[in-house]
C-alpha positions in Angstrom: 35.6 40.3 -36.9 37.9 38.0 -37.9 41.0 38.3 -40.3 39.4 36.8 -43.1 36.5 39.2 -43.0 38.8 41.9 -42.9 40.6 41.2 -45.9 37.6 41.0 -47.6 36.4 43.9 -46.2 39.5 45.7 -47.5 39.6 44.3 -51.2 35.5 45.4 -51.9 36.3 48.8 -50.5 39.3 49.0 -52.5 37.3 48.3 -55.7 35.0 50.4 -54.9 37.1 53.2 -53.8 38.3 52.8 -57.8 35.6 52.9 -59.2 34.3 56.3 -57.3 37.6 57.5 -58.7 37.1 56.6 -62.2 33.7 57.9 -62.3 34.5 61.3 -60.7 37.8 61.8 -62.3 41.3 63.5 -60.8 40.7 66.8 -61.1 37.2 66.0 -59.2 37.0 67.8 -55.2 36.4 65.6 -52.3 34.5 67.3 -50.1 35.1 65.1 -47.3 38.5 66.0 -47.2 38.7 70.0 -47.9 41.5 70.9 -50.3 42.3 67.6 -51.8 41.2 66.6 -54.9 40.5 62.5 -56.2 44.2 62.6 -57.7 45.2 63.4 -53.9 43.4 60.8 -52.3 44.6 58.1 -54.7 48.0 58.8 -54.4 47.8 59.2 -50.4 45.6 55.5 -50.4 48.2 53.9 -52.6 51.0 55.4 -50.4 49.9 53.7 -47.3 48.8 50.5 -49.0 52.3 50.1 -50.8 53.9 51.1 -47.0 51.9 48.5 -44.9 52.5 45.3 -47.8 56.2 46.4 -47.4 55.4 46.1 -43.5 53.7 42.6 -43.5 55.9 41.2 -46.7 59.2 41.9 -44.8 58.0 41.4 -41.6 60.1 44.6 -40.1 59.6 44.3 -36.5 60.5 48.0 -36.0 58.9 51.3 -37.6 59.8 52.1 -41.5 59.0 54.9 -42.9 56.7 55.1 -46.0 58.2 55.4 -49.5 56.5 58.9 -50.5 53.9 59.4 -52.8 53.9 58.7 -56.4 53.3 61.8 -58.8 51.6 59.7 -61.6 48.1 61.2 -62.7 45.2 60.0 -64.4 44.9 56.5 -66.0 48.3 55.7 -64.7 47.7 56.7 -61.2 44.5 54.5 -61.2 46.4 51.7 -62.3 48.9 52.3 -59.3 46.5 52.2 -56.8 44.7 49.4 -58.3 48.0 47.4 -58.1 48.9 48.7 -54.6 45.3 47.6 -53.2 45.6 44.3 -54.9 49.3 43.5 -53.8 48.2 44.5 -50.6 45.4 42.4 -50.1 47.3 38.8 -51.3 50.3 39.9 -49.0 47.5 39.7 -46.1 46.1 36.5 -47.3 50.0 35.0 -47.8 50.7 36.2 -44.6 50.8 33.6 -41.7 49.3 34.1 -38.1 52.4 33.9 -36.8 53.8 36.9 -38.4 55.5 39.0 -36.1 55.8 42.8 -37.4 55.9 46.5 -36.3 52.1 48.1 -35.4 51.1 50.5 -33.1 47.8 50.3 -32.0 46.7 47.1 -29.3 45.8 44.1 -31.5 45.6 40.2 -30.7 48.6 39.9 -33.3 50.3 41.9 -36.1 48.2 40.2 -39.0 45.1 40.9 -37.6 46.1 44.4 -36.8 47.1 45.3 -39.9 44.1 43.5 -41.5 41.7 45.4 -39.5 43.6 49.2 -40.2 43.8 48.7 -43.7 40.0 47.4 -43.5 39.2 51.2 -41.9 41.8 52.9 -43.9 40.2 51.9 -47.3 36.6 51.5 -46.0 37.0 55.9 -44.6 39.1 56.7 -48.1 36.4 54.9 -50.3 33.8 57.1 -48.8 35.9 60.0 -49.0 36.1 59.1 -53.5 32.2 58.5 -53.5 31.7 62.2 -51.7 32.7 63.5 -55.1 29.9 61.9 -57.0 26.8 63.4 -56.8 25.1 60.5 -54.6 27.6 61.1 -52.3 29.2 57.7 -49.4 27.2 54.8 -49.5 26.2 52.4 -46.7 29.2 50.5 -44.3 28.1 47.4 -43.0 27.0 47.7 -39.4 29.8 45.4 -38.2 31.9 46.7 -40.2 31.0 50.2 -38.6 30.9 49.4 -35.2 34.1 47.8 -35.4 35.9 50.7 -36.7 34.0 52.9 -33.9 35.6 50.6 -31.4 39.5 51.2 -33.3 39.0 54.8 -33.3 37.4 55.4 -29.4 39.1 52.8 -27.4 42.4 52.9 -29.4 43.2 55.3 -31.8 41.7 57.8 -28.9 43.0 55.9 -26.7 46.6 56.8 -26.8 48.5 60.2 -24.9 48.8 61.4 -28.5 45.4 61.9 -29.2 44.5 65.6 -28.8 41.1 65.7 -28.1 40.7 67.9 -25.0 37.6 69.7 -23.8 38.1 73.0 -20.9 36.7 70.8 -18.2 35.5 67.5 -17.4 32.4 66.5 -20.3 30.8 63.4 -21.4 30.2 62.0 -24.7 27.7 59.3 -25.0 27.4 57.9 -28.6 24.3 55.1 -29.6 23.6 53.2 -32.7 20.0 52.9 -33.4 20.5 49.5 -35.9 22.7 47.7 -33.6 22.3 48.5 -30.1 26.1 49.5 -29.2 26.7 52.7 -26.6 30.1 53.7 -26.4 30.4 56.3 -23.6 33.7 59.0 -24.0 35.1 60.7 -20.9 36.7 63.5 -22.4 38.6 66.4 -19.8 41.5 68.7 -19.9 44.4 66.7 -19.0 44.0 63.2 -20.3 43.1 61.5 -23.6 39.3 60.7 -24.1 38.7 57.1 -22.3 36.1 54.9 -23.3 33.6 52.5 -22.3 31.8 50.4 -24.5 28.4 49.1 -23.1 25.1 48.3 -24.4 23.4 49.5 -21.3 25.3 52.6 -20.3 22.6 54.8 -18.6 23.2 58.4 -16.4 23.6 61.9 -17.4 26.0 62.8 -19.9 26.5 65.9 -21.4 25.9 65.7 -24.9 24.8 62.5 -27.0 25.2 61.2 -30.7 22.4 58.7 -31.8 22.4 57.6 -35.2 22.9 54.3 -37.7 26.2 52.8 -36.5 27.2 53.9 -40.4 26.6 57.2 -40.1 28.3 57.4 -36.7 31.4 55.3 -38.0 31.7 58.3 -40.9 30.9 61.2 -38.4 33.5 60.1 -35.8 35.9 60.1 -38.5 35.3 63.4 -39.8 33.3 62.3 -43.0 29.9 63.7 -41.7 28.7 66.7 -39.8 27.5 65.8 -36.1 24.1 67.0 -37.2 24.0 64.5 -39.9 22.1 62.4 -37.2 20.5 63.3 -33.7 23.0 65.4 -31.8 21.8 66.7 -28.3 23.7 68.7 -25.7 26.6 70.7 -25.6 27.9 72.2 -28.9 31.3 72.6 -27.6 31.8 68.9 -27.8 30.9 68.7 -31.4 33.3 71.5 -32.4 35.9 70.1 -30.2 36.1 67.1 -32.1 35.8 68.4 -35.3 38.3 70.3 -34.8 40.9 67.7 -33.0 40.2 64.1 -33.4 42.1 63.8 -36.9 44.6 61.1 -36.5 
């Protein structure tokens, strides 16, 4: 994807993410994220949004923290994260392709890094508002999906930090139905899952995830249960993510 199509992923996610919020209210529960209601998830959203425009704006080449998250509530919190998302978005459209700042995950440069987190960030957290309305996420565009499949597996999971460990040596193979993509996870004791990404991965593998490229993009990140879609082979892997792969 390119940067443009980032941002503009980003800014209809953000909207939307809003208007989930409105609709449901702060007091509402989001299931997706147990223990945290829609005044939570607005002010952790407009915490990272108002930490990543400072990022780009003044172009810190090291690590900053973030500022902490507001306490506002109600319409005033909805107002602050509508601001954040929208400052955010024109400081990544202002930005130039030159800009040389602080990230931490592999990226061809620091604008399009940040263009494509934020695009994830806000594309995972606007599912996470419309799980607390009755019709529960809607669709992610398939490129949009796969695209954030590839951030979390071959970079996100990529790094020593990731804690994703299985008791012996297993295999994860993971296929979307709508686009074709197999992404095959090498998961073991020791190491960090490594991944390949091939459309014709073929041999035995221990345990495989088949599903839209959306609904895998939202399992992988926690938002759905495994069995959501067509999970076969051993259970252990399933609960091993679950239970780890938050980053």
């Amino acid at each position: 994807m390119k940067i443009a199509e980032y941002i503009d992923v980003l800014e209809t996610a953000g909207r939307a993410l809003a208007v989930a919020a409105a609709e449901a209210g702060p007091d509402a529960e989001v299931p997706t994220c147990p223990g945290w209601r829609v005044r939570d998830l607005l002010r952790h959203t407009s915490m990272v949004h108002r930490w990543a425009t400072d990022l780009v704006v003044e172009a810190h080449t090291t690590y900053r923290p973030d500022g902490g998250e507001t306490t506002l509530d109600g319409d005033e919190l909805l107002a602050f994260f509508r601001e954040g998302h929208a400052a955010l978005v024109a400081a990544l459209r202002a930005a130039p392709e030159s800009l040389e700042c602080w990230t931490f995950l592999p990226a061809p440069s620091p604008l399009t890094f940040w263009a494509r987190r934020q695009a994830h960030e806000t594309t995972v957290h606007r599912a996470d508002a419309e799980s607390a309305l009755t019709a529960g996420p809607g669709p992610v565009e398939s490129s949009v999906a796969v695209d954030g499949i590839d951030e979390l597996l071959l970079h996100f999971h990529g790094r020593d930090r990731s804690r994703v460990r299985t008791a012996g040596p297993r295999t994860l193979r993971v296929r979307a139905t709508d686009t074709g993509e197999v992404w095959t996870v090498r998961l073991s004791a020791t190491e960090p899952p490594r991944t390949e990404r091939g459309d014709g991965a073929t041999g035995a593998v221990d345990a495989e995830l088949v599903g839209a490229a959306d609904r895998l993009y939202l399992a992988l990140w926690n938002r759905l249960p495994f069995d959501a879609m067509t999970f076969t082979g051993d259970e252990e892997i399933a609960r091993v993510w679950r239970e780890t792969s938050g980053v």
